[in-house]
C-alpha positions in Angstrom: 177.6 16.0 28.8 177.2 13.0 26.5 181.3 14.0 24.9 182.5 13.5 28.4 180.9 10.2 29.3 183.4 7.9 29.2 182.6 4.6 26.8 183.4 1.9 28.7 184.8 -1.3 26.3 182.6 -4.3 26.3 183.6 -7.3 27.9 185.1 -9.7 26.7 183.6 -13.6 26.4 185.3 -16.6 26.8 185.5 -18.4 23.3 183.8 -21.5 24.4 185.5 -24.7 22.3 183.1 -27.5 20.0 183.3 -30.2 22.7 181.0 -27.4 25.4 178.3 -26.6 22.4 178.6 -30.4 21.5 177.5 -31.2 25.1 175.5 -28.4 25.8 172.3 -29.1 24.0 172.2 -32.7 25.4 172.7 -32.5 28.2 170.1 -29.4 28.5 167.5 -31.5 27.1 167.7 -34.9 29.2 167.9 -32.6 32.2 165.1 -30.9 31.6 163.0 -33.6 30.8 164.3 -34.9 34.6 163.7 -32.0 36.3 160.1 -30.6 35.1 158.8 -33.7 37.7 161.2 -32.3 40.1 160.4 -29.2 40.6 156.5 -29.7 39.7 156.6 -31.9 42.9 158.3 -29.7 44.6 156.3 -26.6 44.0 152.9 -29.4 44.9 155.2 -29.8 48.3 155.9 -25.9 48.6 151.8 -25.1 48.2 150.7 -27.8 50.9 153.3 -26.8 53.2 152.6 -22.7 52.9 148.9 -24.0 53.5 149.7 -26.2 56.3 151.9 -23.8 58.2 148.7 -21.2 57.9 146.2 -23.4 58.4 147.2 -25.8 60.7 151.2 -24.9 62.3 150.3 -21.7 63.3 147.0 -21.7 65.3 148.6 -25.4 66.6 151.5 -22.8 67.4 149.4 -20.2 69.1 147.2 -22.7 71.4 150.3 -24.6 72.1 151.8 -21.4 73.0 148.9 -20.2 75.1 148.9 -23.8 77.1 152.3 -23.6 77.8 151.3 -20.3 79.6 148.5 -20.8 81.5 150.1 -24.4 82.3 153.7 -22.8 83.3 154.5 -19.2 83.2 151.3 -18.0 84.8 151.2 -20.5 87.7 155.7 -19.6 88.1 154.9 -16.0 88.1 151.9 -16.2 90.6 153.9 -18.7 92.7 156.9 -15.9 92.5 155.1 -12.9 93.0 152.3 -13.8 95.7 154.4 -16.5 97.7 158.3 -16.6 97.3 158.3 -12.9 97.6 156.8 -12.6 100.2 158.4 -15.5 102.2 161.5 -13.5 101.1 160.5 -10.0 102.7 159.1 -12.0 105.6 162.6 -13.5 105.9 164.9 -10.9 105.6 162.8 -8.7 108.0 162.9 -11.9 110.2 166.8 -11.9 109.7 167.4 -8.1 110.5 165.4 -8.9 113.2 167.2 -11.6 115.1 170.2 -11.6 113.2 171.6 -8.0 112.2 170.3 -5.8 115.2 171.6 -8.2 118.2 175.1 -8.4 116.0 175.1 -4.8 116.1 174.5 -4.2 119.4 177.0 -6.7 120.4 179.9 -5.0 118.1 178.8 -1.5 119.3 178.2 -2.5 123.5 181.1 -4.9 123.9 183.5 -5.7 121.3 184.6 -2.0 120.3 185.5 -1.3 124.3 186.8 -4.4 124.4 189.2 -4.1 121.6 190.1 -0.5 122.5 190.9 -1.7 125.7 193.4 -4.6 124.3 194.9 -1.9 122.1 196.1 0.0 124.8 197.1 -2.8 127.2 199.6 -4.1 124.0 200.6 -0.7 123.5 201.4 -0.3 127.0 202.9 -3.6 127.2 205.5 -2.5 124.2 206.2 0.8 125.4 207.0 -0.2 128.6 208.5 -4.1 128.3 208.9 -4.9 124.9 211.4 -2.3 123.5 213.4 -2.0 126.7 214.4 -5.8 126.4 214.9 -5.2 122.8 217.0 -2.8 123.1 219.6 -5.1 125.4 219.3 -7.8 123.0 220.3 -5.6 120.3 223.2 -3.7 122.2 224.7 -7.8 123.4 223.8 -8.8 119.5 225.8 -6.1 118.4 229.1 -6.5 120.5 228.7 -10.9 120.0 228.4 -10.0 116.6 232.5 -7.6 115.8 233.7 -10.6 117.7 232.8 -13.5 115.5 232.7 -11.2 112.5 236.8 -10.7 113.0 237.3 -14.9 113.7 235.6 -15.6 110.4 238.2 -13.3 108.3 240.6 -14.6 109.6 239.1 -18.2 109.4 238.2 -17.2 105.2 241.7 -15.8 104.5 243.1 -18.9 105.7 241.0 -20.9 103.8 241.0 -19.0 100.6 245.0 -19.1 99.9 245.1 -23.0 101.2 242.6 -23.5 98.3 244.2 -21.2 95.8 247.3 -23.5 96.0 246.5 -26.7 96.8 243.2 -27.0 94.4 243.5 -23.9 91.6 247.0 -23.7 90.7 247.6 -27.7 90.2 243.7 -27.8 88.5 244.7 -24.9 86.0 248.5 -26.7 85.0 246.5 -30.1 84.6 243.8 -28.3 82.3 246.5 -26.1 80.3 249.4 -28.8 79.8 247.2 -32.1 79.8 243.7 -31.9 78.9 243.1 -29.2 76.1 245.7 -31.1 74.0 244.0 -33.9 73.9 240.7 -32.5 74.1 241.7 -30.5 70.5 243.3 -34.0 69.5 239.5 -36.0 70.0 237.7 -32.6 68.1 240.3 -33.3 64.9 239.8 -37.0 65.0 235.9 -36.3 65.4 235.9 -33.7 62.4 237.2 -36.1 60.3 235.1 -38.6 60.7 232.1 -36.7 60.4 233.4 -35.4 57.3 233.6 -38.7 56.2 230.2 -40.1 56.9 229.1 -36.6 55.7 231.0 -37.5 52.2 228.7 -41.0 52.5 225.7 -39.7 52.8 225.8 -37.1 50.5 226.7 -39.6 47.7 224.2 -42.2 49.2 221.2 -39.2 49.1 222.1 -38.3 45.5 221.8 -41.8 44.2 218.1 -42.3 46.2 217.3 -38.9 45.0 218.0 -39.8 40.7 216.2 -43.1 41.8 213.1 -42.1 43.2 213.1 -39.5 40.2 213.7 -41.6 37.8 211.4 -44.7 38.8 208.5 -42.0 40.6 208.5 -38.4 40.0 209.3 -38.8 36.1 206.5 -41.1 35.5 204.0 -39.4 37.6 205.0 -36.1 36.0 204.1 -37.4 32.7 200.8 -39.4 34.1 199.8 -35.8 35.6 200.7 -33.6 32.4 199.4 -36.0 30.3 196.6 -38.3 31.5 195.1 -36.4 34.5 195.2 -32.7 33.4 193.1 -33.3 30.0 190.4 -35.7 31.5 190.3 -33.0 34.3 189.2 -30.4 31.6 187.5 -32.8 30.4 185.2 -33.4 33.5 185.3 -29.7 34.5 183.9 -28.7 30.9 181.2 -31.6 31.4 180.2 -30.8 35.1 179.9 -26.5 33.9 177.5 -27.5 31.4 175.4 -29.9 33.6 175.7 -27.4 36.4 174.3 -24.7 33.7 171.8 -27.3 32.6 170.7 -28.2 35.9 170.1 -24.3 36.8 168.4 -23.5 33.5 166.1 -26.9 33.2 165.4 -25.4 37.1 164.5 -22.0 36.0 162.4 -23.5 33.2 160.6 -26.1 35.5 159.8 -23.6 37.2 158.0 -21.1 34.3 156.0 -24.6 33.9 154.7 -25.4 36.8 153.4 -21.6 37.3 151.7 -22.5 34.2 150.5 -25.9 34.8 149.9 -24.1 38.6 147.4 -21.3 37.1 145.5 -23.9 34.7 145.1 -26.2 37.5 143.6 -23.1 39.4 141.6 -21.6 36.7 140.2 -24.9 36.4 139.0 -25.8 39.8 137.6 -22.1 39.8 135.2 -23.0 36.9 134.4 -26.3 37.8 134.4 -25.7 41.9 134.3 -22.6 42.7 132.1 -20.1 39.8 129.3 -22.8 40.0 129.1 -22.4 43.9 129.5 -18.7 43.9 126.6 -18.8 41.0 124.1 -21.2 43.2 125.2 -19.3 46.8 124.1 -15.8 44.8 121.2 -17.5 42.2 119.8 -20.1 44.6 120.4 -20.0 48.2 120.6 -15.9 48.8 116.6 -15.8 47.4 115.9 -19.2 49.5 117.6 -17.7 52.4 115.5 -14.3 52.6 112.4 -15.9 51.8 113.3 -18.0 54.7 114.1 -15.0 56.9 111.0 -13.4 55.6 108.6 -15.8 56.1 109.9 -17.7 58.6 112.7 -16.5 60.9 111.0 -13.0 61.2 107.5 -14.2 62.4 109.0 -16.8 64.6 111.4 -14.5 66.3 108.2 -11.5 66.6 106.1 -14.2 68.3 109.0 -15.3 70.8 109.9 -11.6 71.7 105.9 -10.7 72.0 105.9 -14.1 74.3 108.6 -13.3 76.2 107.8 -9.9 77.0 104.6 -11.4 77.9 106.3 -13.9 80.2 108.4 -11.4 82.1 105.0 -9.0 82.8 103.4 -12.1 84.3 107.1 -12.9 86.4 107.1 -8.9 87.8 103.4 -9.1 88.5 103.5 -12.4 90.0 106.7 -11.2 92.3 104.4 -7.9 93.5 101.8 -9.8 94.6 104.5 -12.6 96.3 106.1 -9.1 97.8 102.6 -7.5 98.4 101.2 -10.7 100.5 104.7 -11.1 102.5 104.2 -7.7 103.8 100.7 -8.1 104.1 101.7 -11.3 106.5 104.6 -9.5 108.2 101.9 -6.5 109.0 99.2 -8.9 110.5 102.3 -10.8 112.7 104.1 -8.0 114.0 102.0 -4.8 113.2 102.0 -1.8 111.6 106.0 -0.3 111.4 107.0 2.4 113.6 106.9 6.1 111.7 110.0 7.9 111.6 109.4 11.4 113.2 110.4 14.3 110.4 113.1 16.4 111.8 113.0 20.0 111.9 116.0 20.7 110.0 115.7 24.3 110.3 115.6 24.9 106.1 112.8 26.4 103.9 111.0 23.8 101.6 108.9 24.0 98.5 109.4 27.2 96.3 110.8 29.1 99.9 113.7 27.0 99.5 117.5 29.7 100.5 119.4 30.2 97.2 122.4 31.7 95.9 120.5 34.4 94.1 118.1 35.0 97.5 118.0 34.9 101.4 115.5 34.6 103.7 117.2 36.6 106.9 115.7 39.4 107.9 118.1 41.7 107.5 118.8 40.7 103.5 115.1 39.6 102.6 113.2 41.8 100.1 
């Protein structure tokens, strides 16, 4: 398997000339040295906005959010759903009612015998008065018609062979005979002089032409070969390497301030944060269960004991209250009527009918 791999020629690199490594080191250094700031601020700027946008943005986000809700979309959607919905059944039933039904009625009752009886009063009207009278007209039409049709030949021959020779015949001899000769005279005459101003003009153009090249094109020619085209390599060499620079000094800014980043961390964790874990777990922890201990546990014992004591005194005080309002009620109105038990007609106590017993006398043991 490795014989048939096929070894693929390495690339080739650019031969880079003295005046790129000549700038290259320079101009790495100075932008380095102006970009370490750069990017350290703008890593500082990254961190406070990433702790902004989670501390502050997005809850501000989420409350704005709900606000806009209960202050718009809730009160729209009730408004839609409990009162223009309803207006709009109520309306349309409103509509069918006074509106679509009495149309109805009206196109059914009296407009559809009313237009069927129009459609046969024109029907009968053309049968019986309309195509009889159109039928004369035709059958004068028709006879009017061979009549004039044979005066305007003859009227059209007539006119034809007076205009054949008194307007074609003299118009074609005064074309043929007077003007195409000198029409083919002017064309010559014109051909020449346009092959003369055409003769002017060409030598005129090749003079401007060796003018403008020798007093423009020639000198700007050499300007561009010469001047332009080397400074532009020039220039293009220089911006590569500060482009390169500028992307490397970023790269390495940014290696730096993840350094200076993580010292600056581990640092506040010694000095801030260890010592505050180390008194929350060393100091208050102990404090706070001999606290609990000694003094939240009591306390809250002796305020459930009293509180169960007050709510005994509250139920026994709201008997008696309930005792001595029927004890007033009784002396005021008497003793309550007894309800009469009603003889239901069903064992009780242990002689009560089940499923697995019967107490007929037919089925009883």
């Amino acid at each position: 398997m490795d014989l048939e791999k096929r070894h693929e020629p390495p690339l080739r690199q650019t031969p880079e000339g003295c005046l790129a490594v000549a700038i290259r080191i320079p101009v790495r250094i100075v932008v380095l040295v102006l970009v370490v700031p750069v990017r350290m601020v703008w890593d500082a700027l990254v961190v406070v906005g990433r702790f902004l946008r989670d501390t502050v943005f997005r809850p501000l986000g989420r409350a704005l959010s709900w606000l806009a809700r209960a202050v718009f979309v809730w009160p729209l959607v009730a408004l839609w759903r409990y009162g223009v919905v309803p207006v709009g059944k109520a309306l349309g039933w409103l509509g069918k009612v006074l509106l679509v039904i009495p149309l109805t009625w009206l196109y059914r009752q009296v407009l559809t015998p009313l237009g069927h009886a129009l459609v046969s009063m024109l029907a009968w009207l053309y049968a019986r008065v309309l195509t009889p009278v159109g039928r004369a007209v035709a059958w004068f039409l028709r006879g009017t018609g061979l009549v004039l049709a044979a005066i305007a030949g003859g009227v059209y021959a007539v006119v034809a062979w007076l205009a054949r020779y008194l307007l074609v015949v003299p118009g074609r001899w005064v074309y043929e005979w007077i003007l195409a000769p000198v029409g083919r005279l002017i064309a010559w005459c014109a051909r020449g002089v346009l092959w003369v101003l055409e003769m002017l003009f060409d030598g005129i153009g090749t003079a401007l032409y060796w003018i403008g090249r020798v007093l423009f094109v020639l000198p700007a020619l050499a300007l561009w070969r010469w001047v332009l085209v080397p400074v532009g390599r020039v220039l293009a060499v220089v911006g590569r390497e500060v482009w390169d620079a500028l992307g490397h000094a970023w790269r390495v800014a940014g290696r730096i301030s993840l350094a200076v980043g993580r010292a600056l961390a581990t640092l506040f964790r010694w000095v801030f944060v260890e010592p505050v874990r180390w008194a929350y777990r060393t100091v208050l922890t102990p404090v706070g269960h001999v606290v609990r201990d000694v003094l939240v546990r009591p306390v809250a014992a002796v305020a459930r004991s009293a509180g169960r004591a007050a709510r005994e005194a509250l139920a026994a005080a709201r008997e008696s209250v309930r005792q001595a309002r029927a004890d007033f009620r009784r002396m005021l109105l008497g003793e309550p009527r007894r309800v009469e038990a009603l003889d239901r007609r069903e064992p009780t106590g242990p002689e009560t009918r089940t499923l697995g017993s019967s107490t007929t006398a037919l089925t009883k043991d």
